[in-house]
Structure formats: structure tokens, C-alpha cells
N, C-alpha and C positions, 0 to 999 in steps of 0.2 A: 219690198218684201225681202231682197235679197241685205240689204242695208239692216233689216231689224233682224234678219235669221243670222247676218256676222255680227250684229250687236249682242245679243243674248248667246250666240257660241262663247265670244269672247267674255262672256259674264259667267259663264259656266266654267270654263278654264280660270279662270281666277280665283273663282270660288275654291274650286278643287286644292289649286295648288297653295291659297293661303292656311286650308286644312291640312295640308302635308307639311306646311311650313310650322303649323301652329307645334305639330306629334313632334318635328323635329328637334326644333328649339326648346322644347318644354324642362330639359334640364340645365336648359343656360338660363330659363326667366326662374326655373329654382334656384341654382347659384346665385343670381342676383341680387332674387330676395334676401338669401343669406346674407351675404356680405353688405346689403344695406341694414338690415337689422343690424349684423356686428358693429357697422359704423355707428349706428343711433345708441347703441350702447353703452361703448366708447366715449360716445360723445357726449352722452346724459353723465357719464362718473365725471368728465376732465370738465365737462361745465361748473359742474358745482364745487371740484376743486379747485378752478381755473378763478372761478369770477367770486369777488370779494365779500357780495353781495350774501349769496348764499352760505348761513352760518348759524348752524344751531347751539352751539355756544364757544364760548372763547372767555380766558381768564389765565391767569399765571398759577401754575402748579408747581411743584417740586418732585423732582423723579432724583430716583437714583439710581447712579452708577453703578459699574463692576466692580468698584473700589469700595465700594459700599459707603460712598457720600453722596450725598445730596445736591442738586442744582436748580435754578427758580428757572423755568423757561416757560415761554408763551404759548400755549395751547390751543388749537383750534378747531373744535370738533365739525365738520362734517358729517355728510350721511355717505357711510360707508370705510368714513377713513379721519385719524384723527392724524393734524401738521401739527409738527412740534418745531419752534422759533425760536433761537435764540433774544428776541427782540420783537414786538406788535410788529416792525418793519417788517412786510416779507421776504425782504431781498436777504435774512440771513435766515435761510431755511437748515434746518437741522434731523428730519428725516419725516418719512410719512408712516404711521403703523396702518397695516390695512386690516380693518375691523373685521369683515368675513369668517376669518379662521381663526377670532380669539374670542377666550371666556372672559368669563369679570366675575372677580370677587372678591369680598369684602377680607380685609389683611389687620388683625389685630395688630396695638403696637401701642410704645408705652409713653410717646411722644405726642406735645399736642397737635390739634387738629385731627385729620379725616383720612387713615388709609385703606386705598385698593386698591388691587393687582388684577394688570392686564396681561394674558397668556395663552402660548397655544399649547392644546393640552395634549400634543406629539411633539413638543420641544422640538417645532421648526419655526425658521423663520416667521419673522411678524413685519417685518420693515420690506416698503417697495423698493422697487432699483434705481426705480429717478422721481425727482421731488416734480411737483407742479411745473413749473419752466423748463422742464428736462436737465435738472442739476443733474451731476452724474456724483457728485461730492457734495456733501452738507459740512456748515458751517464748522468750527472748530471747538469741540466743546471734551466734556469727561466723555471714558467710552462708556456706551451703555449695552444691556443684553441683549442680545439678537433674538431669546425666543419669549421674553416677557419683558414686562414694566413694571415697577411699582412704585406708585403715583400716591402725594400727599396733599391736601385742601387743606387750607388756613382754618376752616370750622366745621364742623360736624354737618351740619346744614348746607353748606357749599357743596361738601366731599354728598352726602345721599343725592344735592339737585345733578351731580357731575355723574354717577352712577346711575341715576335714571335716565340721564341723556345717551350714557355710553350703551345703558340697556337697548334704549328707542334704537339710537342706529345700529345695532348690532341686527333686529329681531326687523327693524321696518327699514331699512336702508332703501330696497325696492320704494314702498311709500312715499319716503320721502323725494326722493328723486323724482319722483312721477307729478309730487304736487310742484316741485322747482322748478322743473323744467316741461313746456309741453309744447310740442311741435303746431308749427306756425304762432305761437306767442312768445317768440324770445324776445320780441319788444317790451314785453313788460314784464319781464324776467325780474329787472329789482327792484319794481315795486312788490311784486308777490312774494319777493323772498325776504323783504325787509320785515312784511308781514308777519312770514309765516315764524321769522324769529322771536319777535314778539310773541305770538301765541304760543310756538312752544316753550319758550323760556318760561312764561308764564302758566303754561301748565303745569310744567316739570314743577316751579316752585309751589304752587297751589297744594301739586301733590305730597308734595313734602312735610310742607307744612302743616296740613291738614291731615295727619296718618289715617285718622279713624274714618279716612272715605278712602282708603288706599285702592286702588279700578288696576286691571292689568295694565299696560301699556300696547296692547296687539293694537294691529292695522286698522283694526275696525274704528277702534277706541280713539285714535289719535285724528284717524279722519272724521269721525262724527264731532269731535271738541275741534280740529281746525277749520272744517266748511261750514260751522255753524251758519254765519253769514256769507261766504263767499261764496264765488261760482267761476271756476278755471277750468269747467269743464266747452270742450269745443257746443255738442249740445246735449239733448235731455236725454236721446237714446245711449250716448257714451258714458255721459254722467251715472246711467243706471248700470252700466257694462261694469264699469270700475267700481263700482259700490259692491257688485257684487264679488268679483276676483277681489277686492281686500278684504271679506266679509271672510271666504274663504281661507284666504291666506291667514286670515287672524283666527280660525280655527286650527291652523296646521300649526304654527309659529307661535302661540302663545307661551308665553312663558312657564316654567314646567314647574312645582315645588322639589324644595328639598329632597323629602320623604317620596319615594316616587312607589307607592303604590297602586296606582289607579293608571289606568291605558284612556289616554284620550281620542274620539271616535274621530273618525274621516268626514261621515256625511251630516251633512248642516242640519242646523237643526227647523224642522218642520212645529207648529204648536199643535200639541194630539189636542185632541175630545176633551171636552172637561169630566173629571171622575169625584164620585162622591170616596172619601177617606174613609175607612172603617177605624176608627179612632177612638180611644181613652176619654172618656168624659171628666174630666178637671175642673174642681170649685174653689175656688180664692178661699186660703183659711182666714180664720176668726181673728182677732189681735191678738199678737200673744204677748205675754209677759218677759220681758228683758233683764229686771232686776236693774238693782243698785252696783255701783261701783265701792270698794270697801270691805272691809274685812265683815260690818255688822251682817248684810247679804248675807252671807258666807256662814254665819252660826246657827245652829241648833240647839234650841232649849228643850229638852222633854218633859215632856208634861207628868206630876205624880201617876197617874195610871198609867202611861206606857213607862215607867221605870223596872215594874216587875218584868217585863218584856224583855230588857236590856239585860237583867241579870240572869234571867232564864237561856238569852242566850251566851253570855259570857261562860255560863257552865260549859256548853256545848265547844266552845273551842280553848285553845292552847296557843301561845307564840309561839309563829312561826306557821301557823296554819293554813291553810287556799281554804277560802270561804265559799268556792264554785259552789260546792254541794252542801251549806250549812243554807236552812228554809231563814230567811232574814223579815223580820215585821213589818207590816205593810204601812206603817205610818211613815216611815224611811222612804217610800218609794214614791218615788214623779213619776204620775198619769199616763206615761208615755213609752214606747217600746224602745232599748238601745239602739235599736236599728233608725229609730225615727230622730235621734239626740244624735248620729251620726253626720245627719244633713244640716246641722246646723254652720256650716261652716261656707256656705255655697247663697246665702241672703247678700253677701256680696261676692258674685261671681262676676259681675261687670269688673271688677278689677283684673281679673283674668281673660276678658273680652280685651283690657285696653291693652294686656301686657303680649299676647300673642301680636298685635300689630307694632308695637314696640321693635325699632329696628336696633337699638344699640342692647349688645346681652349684659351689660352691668346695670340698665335702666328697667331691661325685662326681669333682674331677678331682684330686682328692689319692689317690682310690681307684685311677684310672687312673694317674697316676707310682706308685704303689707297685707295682701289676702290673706297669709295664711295666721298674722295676729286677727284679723274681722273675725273669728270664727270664734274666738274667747270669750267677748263679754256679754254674752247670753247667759245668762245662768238663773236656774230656781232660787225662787226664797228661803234660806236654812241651807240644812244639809240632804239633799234627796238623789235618790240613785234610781235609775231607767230599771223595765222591766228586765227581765233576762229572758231573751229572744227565745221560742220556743222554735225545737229543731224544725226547718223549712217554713219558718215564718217569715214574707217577705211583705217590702215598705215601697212606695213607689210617692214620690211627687214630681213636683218642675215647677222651675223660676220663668217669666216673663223680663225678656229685656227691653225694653219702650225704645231704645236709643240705635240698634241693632235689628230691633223685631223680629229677633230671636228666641228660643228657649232653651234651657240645661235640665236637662232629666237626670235624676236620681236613682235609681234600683238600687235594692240590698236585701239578700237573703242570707237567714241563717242556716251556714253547711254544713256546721257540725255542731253537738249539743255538747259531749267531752273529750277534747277537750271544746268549750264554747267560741268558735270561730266566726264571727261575723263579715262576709265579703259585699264589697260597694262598685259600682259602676255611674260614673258621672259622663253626660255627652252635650257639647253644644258642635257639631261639626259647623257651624255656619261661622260660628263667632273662631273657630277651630282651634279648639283645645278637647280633650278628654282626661278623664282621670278614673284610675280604681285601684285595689286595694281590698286588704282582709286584714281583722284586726283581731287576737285573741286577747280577748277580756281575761286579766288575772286578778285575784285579791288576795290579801296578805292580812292575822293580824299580829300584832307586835306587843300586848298586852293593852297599853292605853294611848294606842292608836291602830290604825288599819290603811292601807294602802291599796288602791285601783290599778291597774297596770294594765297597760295599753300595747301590747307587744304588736308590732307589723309595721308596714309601713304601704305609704299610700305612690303612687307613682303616677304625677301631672303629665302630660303629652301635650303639645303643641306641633299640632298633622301638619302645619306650611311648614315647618323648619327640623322636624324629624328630632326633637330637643325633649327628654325624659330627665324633669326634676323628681327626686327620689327625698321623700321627707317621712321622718318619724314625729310621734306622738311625746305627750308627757307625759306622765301620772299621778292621780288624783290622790290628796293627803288629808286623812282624814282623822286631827288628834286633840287633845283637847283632855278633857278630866270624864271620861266616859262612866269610870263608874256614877258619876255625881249628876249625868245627864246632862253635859255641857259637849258639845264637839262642833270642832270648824274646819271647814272644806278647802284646802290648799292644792294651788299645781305644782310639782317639781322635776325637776332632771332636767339634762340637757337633749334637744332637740338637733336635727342636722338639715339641711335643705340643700343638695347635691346636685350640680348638673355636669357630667362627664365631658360633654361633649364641649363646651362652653369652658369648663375649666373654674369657674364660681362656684361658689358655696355661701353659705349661711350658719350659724352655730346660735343657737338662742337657749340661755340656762334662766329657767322658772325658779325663780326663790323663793325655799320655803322662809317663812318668820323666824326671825332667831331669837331666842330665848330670852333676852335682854331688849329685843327690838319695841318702835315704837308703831304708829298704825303708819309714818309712811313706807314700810318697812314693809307693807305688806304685801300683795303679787305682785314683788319687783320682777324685773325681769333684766336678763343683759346680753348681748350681743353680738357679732361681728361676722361681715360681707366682706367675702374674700376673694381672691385669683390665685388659684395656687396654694400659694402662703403667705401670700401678701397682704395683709390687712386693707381694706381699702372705706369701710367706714364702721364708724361703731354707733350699737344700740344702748339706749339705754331708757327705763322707765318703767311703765305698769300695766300687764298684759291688759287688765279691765278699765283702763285710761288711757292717759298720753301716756306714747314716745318717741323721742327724741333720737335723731342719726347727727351724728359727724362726721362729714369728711376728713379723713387724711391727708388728703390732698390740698383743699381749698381751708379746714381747720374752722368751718363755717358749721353749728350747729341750728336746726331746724326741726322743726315737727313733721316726724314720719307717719303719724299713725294716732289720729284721736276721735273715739265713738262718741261725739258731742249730739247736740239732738238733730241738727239739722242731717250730720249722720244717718242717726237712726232712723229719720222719715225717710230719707232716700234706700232704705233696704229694699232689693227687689221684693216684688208678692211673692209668698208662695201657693202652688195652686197642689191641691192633694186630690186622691181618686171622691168622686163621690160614692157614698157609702151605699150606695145600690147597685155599684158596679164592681162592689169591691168580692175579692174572692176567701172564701171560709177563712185561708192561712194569711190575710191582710192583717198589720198590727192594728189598726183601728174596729177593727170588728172582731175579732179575736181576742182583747184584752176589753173590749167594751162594758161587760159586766164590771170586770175587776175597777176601771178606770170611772166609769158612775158609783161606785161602792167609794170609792178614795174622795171624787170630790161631795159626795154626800156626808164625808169624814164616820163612815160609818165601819170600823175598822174588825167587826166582824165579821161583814158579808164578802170584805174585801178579801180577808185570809180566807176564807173559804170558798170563794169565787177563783181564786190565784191556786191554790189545792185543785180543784177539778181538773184545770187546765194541767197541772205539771203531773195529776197522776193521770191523765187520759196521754200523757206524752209518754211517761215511763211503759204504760202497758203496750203501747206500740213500739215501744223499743223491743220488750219482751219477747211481741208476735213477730217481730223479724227475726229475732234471733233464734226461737225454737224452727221456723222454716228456714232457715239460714241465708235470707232474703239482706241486700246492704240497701241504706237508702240512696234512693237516687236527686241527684239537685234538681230542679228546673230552671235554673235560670246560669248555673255557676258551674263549668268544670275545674277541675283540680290536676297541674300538669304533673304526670306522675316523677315528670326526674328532678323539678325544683321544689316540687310541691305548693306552686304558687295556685291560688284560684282567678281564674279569668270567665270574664261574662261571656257569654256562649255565642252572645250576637252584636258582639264588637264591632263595630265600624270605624278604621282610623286612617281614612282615606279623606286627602285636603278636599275641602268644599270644592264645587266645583259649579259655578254661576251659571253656566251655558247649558250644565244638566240638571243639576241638584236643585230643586223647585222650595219641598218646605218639609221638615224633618217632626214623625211623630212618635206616637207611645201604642202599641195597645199586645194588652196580657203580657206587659214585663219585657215584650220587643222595642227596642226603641230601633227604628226603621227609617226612608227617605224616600218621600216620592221625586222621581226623575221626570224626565223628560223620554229619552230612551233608556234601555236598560244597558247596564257598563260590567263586564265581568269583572269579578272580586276575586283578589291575588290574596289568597291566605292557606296556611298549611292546612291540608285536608285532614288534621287530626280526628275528627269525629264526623261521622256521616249521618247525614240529618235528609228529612224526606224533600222533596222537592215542592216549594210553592206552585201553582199551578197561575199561568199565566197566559191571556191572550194573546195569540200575537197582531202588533199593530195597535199596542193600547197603551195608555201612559202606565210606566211600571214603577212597584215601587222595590227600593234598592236595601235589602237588606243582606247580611255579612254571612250568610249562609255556603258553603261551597258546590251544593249542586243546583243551587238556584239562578241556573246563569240561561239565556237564550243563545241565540246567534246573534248578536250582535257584534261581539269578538271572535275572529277568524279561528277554525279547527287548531292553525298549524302553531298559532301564538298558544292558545291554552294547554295544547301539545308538551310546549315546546317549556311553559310556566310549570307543568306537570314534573314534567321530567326534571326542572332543577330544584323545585321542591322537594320530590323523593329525591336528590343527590344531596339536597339540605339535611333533609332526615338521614340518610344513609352518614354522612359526615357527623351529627349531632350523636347518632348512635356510636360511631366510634371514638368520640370524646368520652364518654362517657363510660364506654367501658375501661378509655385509659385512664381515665380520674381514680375508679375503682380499683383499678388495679394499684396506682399509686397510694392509695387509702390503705388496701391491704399490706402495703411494704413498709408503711408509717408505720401500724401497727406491730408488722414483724417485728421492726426497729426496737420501738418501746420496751416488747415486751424482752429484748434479748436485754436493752437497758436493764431494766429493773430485774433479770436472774442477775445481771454482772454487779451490779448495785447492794444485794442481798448475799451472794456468793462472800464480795469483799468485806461486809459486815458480820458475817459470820468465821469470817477467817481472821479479822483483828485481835490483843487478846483484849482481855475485857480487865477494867480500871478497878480495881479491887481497894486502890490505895486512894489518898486525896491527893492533890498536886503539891501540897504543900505537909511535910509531918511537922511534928513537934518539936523538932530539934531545928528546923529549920526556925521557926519563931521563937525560938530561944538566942539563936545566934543573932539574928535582926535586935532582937533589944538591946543585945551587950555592946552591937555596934553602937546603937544609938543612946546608950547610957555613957560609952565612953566617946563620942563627940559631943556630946553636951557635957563632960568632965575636962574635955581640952578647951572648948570656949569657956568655961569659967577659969579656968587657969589663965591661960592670956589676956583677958578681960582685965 
């Protein structure tokens, strides 16, 4: 007994003091851990620099110097760090850039191949202090910058697969290191790494090459494409550990766009409830009519009974007159509302689907003139003109992309009746682009012709790259022998396609027929894509057929541009409202009477049908003005200091795949159902009621400004509030200093033209000719007596 009561004392004292021991040491087994993570740290960067094995690309580049030359050196990307070599040998190391604290970006330039610029964007260092082997000095080479690079690829292809490599490790460096290296298998350290070069080299080019499947590059994205087959995980419960922390991290760390409007969420995303869409019912239209190519398309013969017509209205006007407010005959007019002949330009919008993932901007704006010639040779039979949009008359359809499975919605409402303003809003945020624009309809006539004028202009967006092409219209020509009831339909002027930011342009002049000309002479058109003022290739041919580009560069001519048939079957559908959904001020229900009177060719019910409507318009103009009532848009505001009209429920925020699910239409909203809800960053110019929203339910995301939940923290919307009204507070003092400069032009002027009048009334005034009669007396005798001295010496 006494043997087990000293055995169990003794086990109780031990006990004790290994628990006193455990409290005490507890900040030395914490130290420890530190310093052995530091070391595995450490250890996982100098591994993958260390060992040869591990190499997510390598190739010779050209960087240049302080000198501003050029040098070819050997390149070796890593994850986390790129070696630059004088030589593949690595014994002549020439410096490590450590990737962590640089950006990357694309370096225009006018030399061949591929450049971008590597930099820290606090202009410090970017170079470690010792190479791989602990050089403490790199080889002998030009000096280069100490807080950036910029680096040239032999081909455009090379230079995009070398920037999405530089991207990966910049954004995944962690990742990568984790799948190279992993504790207790550095035995098979270069088989997995020989691997893992393979697969991503082979990504990276897949993704290159393939743009129209362009996928982020986050953590998640590169581990789901490199484990497809493999398994370096120790076991199933680690494997599931780390899927999830890169799952993570590739919501933190994905790559941000350009345009940075939209705040990306912290918490992962969960799948809500499935929800029924409260959505727009859309019917695939009917076939429509294309017309011929050719000047014949293009004529109208009138017929002896509408010729009194013609002359009844030629009384009515003068040269030089706006035909807005002259009532024009209805045999002239196509079935169809201005607003709905507006959308003709967006049957190929897949062209602007490919030119937003287009990475080169001289490629993207050739992508852009090609679209914007598609939108021409659609035209009616003869000569016919759209209805004239009746005030707050709006149009709404949408294109199906098959290749995308996408869609581009349309809206356009008319905002003003006089002068006649018609405003457009186009969106595909998936495909990401938008586009809108207001167009005042003008007409002119000139005796024996008349002219359509197209005044505004339309403004492209592309949400990834923050990039606004600004393009104008032509004018429609309409001349011919009109007394005699012959007239043919022409485009003409010059057109512009402008991108600021990019530095391109476009210039395309419609030609009318010349006087002498023959029919190929007919909607010529001609050209030229620029940088600057550098011509860089030229148009030339026929808006409603081929045309033809040239390089200046290469001197190589090709077809840019020809609506052959197999063209035209590949035009997106278009899908319109169906007409039971549709609302009283829709053009297709709205003009419905008028538009069955036309193609019954029944041309009295039609002008009288078209009369209802424009005097049921006039008498409501009336009634607001005896209540002194202004009309209000639904769909369109008007900013009061450019005067520009913009759609009210803009969204021009880059897709966003983790949230953005599938984008729709209903009553003239074009909206997005999300995932969770994300607050929208836009000026709180107009205040609008609040949608009402469950919370906890899948939401959908429209561009409204009090329509936000909590999902974005108080202190961020706060904090977006406040430098929005500093935006406004600054935009308001521009503009009263514009004003004020306005008014000092003015002063100027007007001191000009007293000083101008002053000096003219103080000159004296020419009573006499320059020349009297004694002066042309004296000029003859000169000249009678040198023609009396040559005949004498003669």
C-alpha cells in the first residue's frame, strides 16, 4: 500500500508540474512555431528559385535600358519572381525583379512585336539584393531602371501568352508555390513541376489563342484547370482544406477591370432559392426585307395619282426650308416608326461581342468600323421614310447571341417633338459593351432635292476597358427630277469614329453620285483608321457591298467588309415585345392602324389614320401648356449642363460571373439578376423610390441609387457619398467658370465689332475711282509711243 500511495503521490506531482510547465513555455512553443513557419516560407520562395525544375516560362526577351536601348536577355519566370540571364546558363545571372510590388501593363509602341511594362507604382525598387546563389553582383550588362522594366516579345502572341503568365504570378504566386512545393514530397518535386509547366504554359496559350473563351486567371481557375487529373494533395481532408482557402483567395485577388465601378463582395458565394423573373415576353420577328444592293433599290417612281400629291406639296414649301412641321404623303412613308429603323444597326452586334474581347486597340477599332458599315445595307424598296415618332413614343426589342447566350436590348424613346429628338440605349453587359445616344432628325428642301439630317451622335462603351468610341451619322440625299416624279435615295457627309483614350480614329465620307458618274459610282464610300495622324490603313468601296482596307504598313489589300448571303443568314434574330404586352405609346401598336392602311396601299385611311394620331398629339401639347404642366420622359433624362439625354437605368458596370447570373427587360428596365446584391456607384442625380427587396433572396441588380441593401458596409457608401457630392460640388464650379469665360468672349466681341464700326465710320469715304481719266490717257501715249520706238529699230 505504502508502494502504490508513493506511486500515485509521484504521478500527481508530475502531473502538476508538467501543467505549470506546459503555462510556462507556452510563449516559447509560440515563438517556435513562428520561426518554423518563417523558415517554410523561406524555404518554399528559395525552392522554386533555387531548383531548375520549377518554371512557369522562360524565353528571350528584349528590355531596355537607361539609355534607352534595347538588350536580348534570357528570361525566367517564376512564381513570385522573374531571373533575368544574360545567357540560358545560370551562372550569368543578371538580377531578380520581385513580382509582389509590381503592376503590369500593356506599353504601346511603334516597333515590331509585343510591348509591356513592368512597375512599381510608388517608383521603388523592384530588384532583390541577391540573386539565386547569393550573388551579391549580376553579370555585366546596359544599366537598367531600378523602379520599372519594359520588356519586348518577338510577336504579339508571345508578348499576350508572357503577360498572362506575369499576370498568374503576380495575382497566384501563393498558388503556385503550394502546388510546387509540398511538405514531405520534395521527392517528387520535378516530376510535379515538370508537369505543372506543361499545363500552364499550356493554358496560358490556349487562353490566348482562344480569346472568345477569355476565364479570369484567379486561384480557383488555375487550380480547377491544373488538378484536373492530378492529386499532390497529402489527403482528402487537406485536399478539401485547400480548395477551399484558394476558392477564397480567388474571390479576394481576382483580377479588377479597368473601369472600376463596381465593389467586389468578401463573402463567398452561397447558390439562393431558385426565383421566377418577372420579365418581358419577346417573339422572334417575321422575315424582313433587306433590299437589293444598287442604285435601282434606291429609286422611286410615282405613280400618276400620287403626282397631284407632290405638287400640292411643293406649293407648301420654299428652298431652304425644315420640312419638321410640313404633313408629308403617306405613300412616302415605310410601315415603320423612326425609332424602330434606329435598331437596324445592332443585327450584327456579335461583331461588337468579338471586338470588346479583342486585346490589340487597332484590332478593336477595326472591329468597330466593320459594325458600324453592317448597319447600312438594310434599306426599303424605292425611296421611303420612317414615321415621325410621336412625343413619348417608345420601341423596345433584343438580339439573341447563340455563340455567347447572350442578349443586347434596345430601348428608344421619343423626348422631344420640337425640336424632334429621338434618344437610344443599347446593353449587352455579359458580352460587355453598351451603347446610347439621341439623334435630332432634321430635313431640308433645296428645290429639286431634300436632305435628312441626322444631327447627334452615338457613344459605344466597352465596361472591361473603360473605352467610349464617339461616332456620328450621315445624311440621307434625296434628288432626282421630283417635279416629274422620279427621286433616288443617297447617303452623304463625312462620318468620325473617335476613341480618346486609345488614341484611333476612323473618318468614312459617303459619296453622293456625281453628276457625270456611272452606276459604280454609286454609294461609294472612302476611308481612313488612324493613330493620331498617322494613317494607318485605308477604306475604300460601297457602303451597301464590298469593302476593301489597305494596310500602310504591310501595302496588302483585303476585304473588310461584304454583306454576301451567307452574311445575311448569319444576322442575329431579332425578338420584339409581343403585342399584348405591349404599352398604348409602343410604335407597333400605336402606328398599327396607320401601318395596315399602308400595306393594304389604301392611302386614304392611311392619311387619315396618321391625322388622328398627330392631332390627338397637338391637343396634348395644348393641355399642358394652358396648365403650364412640362412633359415628363419615362425612360430618358436630360443632363441639364450638357444637355445630353441618358437612360435612367444605365448599368455600366463590367460583368461580373461570380455574381451577375442572366440580364433582362421588363417595362423599358433593362435590369440583372445577381446572385447577392452589390451596391451601384453612380451620381445620385435624380431620386427614384426604392424597389423593395427580401432579404436573403436572390436580387436583381438594377442602376437605381436608393436601391441598395447592406450588403456594402455603411462606412464605404459613406465614404462613395461624400466624393460624389465633392464630384458635383467640383463639376458645379467648372461650370460656372466656363460661364463666366462665355461671358468675357462675349464682352470681347462685342468691344470688337464697336472698334470695327467706330474705324469705319471714321475713314473718309471713296467719292472718286482709283483710277481718273487722265490717268488712262497717259498709259496709252506710253504705249503708242513704245510701239512707235519698236518699229523704228525694227
Amino acid at each position: 500500500q505504502s508502494e502504490s500511495k508513493l506511486f500515485n503521490g509521484s504521478e500527481k506531482d508530475i502531473s502538476l508540474s508538467s501543467s505549470k510547465l506546459t503555462k510556462k513555455e507556452s510563449l516559447k512553443v509560440q515563438k517556435k512555431n513562428y520561426r518554423e513557419e518563417k523558415k517554410r516560407a523561406t524555404k518554399e520562395l528559395l525552392s522554386t528559385i533555387t531548383d531548375p525544375s520549377v518554371i512557369v516560362m522562360a524565353d528571350w526577351l528584349k528590355i531596355r535600358g537607361t539609355l534607352k536601348s534595347w538588350t536580348k536577355l534570357w528570361c525566367v519566370l517564376k512564381p513570385g519572381v522573374l531571373l533575368v540571364y544574360k545567357t540560358p546558363k545560370n551562372g550569368q545571372w543578371v538580377g531578380t525583379v520581385l513580382l509582389n510590388a509590381c503592376e503590369l501593363i500593356e506599353r504601346p509602341s511603334k516597333k515590331d512585336g509585343f510591348c509591356f511594362k513592368l512597375f512599381h507604382p510608388l517608383e521603388q525598387s523592384i530588384w532583390a539584393i541577391k540573386g539565386p546563389k547569393g550573388e551579391a553582383v549580376g553579370s555585366i550588362t546596359q544599366p537598367l531602371p531600378s523602379s520599372y522594366l519594359i520588356i519586348r516579345a518577338a510577336s504579339e502572341s508571345d508578348g499576350r501568352c508572357w503577360m498572362d503568365a506575369l499576370e498568374l504570378a503576380l495575382k497566384c504566386s501563393s498558388l503556385l508555390k503550394r502546388t510546387m512545393i509540398r511538405e514531405g514530397k520534395e521527392h517528387d518535386l520535378a516530376s510535379a513541376a515538370d508537369t505543372t509547366h506543361v499545363s500552364l504554359y499550356g493554358l496560358l496559350r490556349a487562353n490566348n489563342l482562344h480569346s472568345g473563351e477569355n476565364l479570369p486567371l484567379n486561384d480557383s481557375e488555375i487550380e480547377r484547370q491544373h488538378f484536373k487529373d492530378q492529386d499532390v494533395y497529402s489527403d482528402k481532408s487537406d485536399k478539401e482544406n485547400d480548395h477551399e482557402e484558394s476558392d477564397n483567395e480567388g474571390l479576394g485577388k481576382s483580377e479588377e477591370s479597368d473601369s472600376d465601378t463596381s465593389e467586389r463582395q468578401d463573402d463567398s458565394y452561397v447558390d439562393p432559392e431558385p426565383v421566377n423573373i418577372r420579365e418581358t415576353t419577346y417573339a422572334e420577328q417575321s422575315p424582313e426585307e433587306l433590299g437589293e444592293a444598287g442604285e435601282a433599290a434606291q429609286t422611286e417612281v410615282v405613280s400618276e395619282e400620287n403626282k397631284s400629291l407632290i405638287w400640292t406639296l411643293l406649293k407648301q414649301v420654299r428652298p431652304g426650308m425644315d420640312l419638321s412641321k410640313v404633313v408629308l404623303p403617306t405613300f412616302i412613308l415605310e410601315p415603320r416608326s423612326f425609332l424602330d429603323k434606329l435598331s437596324d444597326y445592332y443585327y450584327h452586334a456579335d461583331f461588337l461581342s468579338e471586338a470588346a474581347l479583342e486585346e490589340n486597340a487597332y484590332n478593336r477599332m477595326k472591329k468597330v468600323v466593320k459594325w458600324y458599315l453592317s448597319g447600312f445595307y438594310k434599306k426599303p424598296k424605292g425611296l421611303k421614310k420612317p414615321y415621325n415618332p410621336i412625343l413619348g413614343e417608345t420601341f423596345r426589342c433584343m438580339w439573341i447571341h447563340p455563340r455567347t447566350n447572350s442578349k443586347t436590348f434596345y430601348i428608344a424613346e421619343q423626348v422631344s417633338h420640337h425640336p424632334p429628338i429621338s434618344a437610344f440605349y443599347v446593353s449587352n453587359r455579359k458580352d460587355g459593351f453598351c451603347l446610347s445616344g439621341s439623334i435630332l432628325a432634321k430635313s431640308k428642301f433645296y428645290g429639286n432635292s431634300l436632305s435628312a439630317i441626322l444631327d447627334g451622335e452615338g457613344r459605344l462603351t466597352f465596361l472591361n476597358r473603360g473605352e467610349d468610341y464617339v461616332m456620328t451619322m450621315p445624311y440621307a440625299h434625296c434628288k432626282g427630277r421630283i417635279l416629274y416624279g422620279t427621286m433616288t435615295l443617297e447617303l452623304g457627309g463625312t462620318v468620325s469614329i473617335t476613341c480618346e483614350k486609345t488614341g484611333y480614329s476612323a473618318t468614312i465620307e459617303f459619296k453622293l453620285k456625281p453628276f457625270l458618274g456611272n452606276n459604280d459610282s454609286v454609294n461609294q464610300i472612302s476611308g481612313k483608321i488612324k493613330l493620331g495622324k498617322e494613317v494607318l490603313a485605308i477604306l475604300e468601296g460601297h457602303w451597301d457591298s464590298e469593302v476593301t482596307i489597305s494596310e500602310k504598313k504591310t501595302d496588302v489589300s483585303e476585304t473588310f467588309w461584304n454583306p454576301t448571303m451567307d452574311i445575311k443568314q448569319r444576322r442575329l434574330p431579332r425578338y420584339t415585345v409581343k403585342f399584348e404586352e405591349q404599352d398604348d405609346f409602343e410604335s407597333e401598336k400605336l402606328w398599327q392602324q396607320v401601318t395596315r392602311a399602308i400595306n393594304n396601299k389604301d392611302q386614304t385611311e392611311a392619311t387619315q389614320e396618321k391625322y388622328v394620331l398627330e392631332e390627338a398629339q397637338r391637343r396634348s401639347a395644348k393641355e399642358r401648356k394652358l396648365k403650364g404642366e412640362e412633359w415628363t420622359c419615362k425612360l430618358f433624362d436630360q443632363d441639364p449642363a450638357t444637355g445630353e439625354w441618358h437612360y435612367k437605368y444605365a448599368d455600366t458596370r463590367p460583368w461580373d460571373p461570380l455574381n451577375d447570373m442572366i440580364q433582362f427587360e421588363k417595362d423599358g428596365t433593362i435590369q440583372t439578376k445577381v446572385r447577392h446584391r452589390t451596391p451601384m456607384v453612380s451620381v445620385p442625380k435624380i431620386k427614384r423610390k426604392p424597389a423593395s427587396q427580401k432579404k436573403g433572396e436572390c436580387g436583381f441588380s438594377s442602376p437605381e441609387p436608393d436601391n441598395q441593401d447592406s450588403s456594402g458596409s455603411e462606412a464605404q457608401l459613406l465614404k462613395h457619398n461624400t466624393r460624389i457630392r465633392k464630384k458635383g460640388a467640383d463639376l458645379g464650379e467648372l461650370q460656372s467658370a466656363i460661364d463666366s469665360i462665355k461671358e468675357t468672349q462675349e464682352d470681347i466681341k462685342r468691344d470688337i465689332m464697336a472698334l470695327r464700326n467706330r474705324v469705319t465710320s471714321n475713314s473718309p469715304p471713296m467719292d472718286y475711282p482709283f483710277l481718273q481719266f487722265k490717268h488712262y490717257v497717259f498709259i496709252l501715249l506710253v504705249v503708242l509711243l513704245q510701239l512707235i520706238i519698236n518699229f523704228l529699230f525694227k
